[in-house]
C-alpha positions as a LaTeX table, in Angstrom:
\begin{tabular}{lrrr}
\hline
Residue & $x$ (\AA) & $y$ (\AA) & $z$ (\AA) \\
\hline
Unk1 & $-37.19$ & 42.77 & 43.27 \\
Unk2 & $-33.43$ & 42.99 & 42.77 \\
Unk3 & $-31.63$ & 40.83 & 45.66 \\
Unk4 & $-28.24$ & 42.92 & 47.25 \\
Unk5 & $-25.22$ & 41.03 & 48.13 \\
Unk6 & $-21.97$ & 42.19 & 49.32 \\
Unk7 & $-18.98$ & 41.21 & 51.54 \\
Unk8 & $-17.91$ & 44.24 & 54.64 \\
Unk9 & $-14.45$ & 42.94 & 55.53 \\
Unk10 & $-12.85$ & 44.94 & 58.77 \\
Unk11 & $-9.91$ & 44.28 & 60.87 \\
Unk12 & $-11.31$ & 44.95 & 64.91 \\
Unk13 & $-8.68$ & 45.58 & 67.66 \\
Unk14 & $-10.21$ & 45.02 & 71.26 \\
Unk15 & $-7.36$ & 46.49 & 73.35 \\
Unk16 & $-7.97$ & 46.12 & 77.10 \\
Unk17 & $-6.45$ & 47.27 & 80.31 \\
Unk18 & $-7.70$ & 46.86 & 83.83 \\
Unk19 & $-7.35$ & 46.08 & 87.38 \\
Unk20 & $-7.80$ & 42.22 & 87.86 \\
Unk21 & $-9.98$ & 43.13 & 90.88 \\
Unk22 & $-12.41$ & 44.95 & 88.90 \\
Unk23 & $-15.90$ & 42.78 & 89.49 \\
Unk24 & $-17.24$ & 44.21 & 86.42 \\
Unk25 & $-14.69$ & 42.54 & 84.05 \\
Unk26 & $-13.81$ & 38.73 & 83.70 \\
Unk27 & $-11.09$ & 37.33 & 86.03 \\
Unk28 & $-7.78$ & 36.61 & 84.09 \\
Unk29 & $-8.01$ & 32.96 & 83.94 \\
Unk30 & $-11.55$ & 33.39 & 82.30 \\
Unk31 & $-10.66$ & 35.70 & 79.56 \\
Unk32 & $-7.06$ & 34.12 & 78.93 \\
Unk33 & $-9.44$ & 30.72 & 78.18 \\
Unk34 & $-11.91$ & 32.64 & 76.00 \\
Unk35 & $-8.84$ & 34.52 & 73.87 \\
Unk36 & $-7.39$ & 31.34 & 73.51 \\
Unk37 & $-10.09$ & 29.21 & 72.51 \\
Unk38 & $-12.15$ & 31.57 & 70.14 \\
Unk39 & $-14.92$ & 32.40 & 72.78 \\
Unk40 & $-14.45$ & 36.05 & 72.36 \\
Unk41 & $-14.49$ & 35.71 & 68.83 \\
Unk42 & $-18.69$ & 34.07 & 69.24 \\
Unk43 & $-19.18$ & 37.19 & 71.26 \\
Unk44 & $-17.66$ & 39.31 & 68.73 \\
Unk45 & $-19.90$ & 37.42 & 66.27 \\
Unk46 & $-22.70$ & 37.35 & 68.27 \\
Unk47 & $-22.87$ & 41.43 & 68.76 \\
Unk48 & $-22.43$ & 42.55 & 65.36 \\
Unk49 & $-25.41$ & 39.77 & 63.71 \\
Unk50 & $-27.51$ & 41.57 & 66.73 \\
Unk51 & $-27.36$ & 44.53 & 64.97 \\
Unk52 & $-28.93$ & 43.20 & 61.57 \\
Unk53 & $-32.65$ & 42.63 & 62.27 \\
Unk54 & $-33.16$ & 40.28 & 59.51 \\
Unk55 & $-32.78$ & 36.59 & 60.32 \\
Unk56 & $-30.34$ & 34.34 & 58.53 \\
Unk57 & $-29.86$ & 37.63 & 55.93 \\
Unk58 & $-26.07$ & 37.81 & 57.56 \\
Unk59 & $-23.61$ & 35.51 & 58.43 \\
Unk60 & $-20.49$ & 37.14 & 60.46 \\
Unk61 & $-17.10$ & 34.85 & 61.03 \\
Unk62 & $-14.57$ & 36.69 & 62.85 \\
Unk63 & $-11.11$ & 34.93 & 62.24 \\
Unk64 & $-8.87$ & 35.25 & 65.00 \\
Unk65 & $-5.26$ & 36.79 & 63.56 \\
Unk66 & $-3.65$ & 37.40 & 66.81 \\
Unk67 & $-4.22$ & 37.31 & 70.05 \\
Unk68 & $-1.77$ & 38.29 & 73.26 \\
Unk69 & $-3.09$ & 38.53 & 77.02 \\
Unk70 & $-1.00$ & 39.01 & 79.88 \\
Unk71 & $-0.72$ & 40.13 & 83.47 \\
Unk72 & 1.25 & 43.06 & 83.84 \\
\hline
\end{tabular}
């Protein structure tokens, strides 16, 4: 059986933009801590090797570029 091997390299904006009292989102201090300190990049991780069914067949690293929060 012939084996398949590739590399899918994207570039994913995650633009946001919401009231801070909004109970369904993360408070600022929470998501200023996870932009800063690469939690939201696990989560990014985390969602797209959900979507492959096959175990250990994908590895996903999401390299933080840039990243800018602020309170408006």
């Amino acid at each position: 059986m012939a084996r398949v091997k590739g590399s899918y390299i994207a570039k994913v904006i995650i633009d946001f933009d919401y009231e801070e009292d909004n109970f369904d989102f993360k408070p600022f201090e929470e998501l200023d801590k996870d932009v800063r300190s690469g939690g939201l990049n696990t989560l990014v991780e985390q969602v797209l090797k959900d979507e492959f069914e096959v175990e250990n067949a994908v590895t996903v690293t999401v390299q933080k570029q840039i990243a800018s929060i602020h309170r408006r």
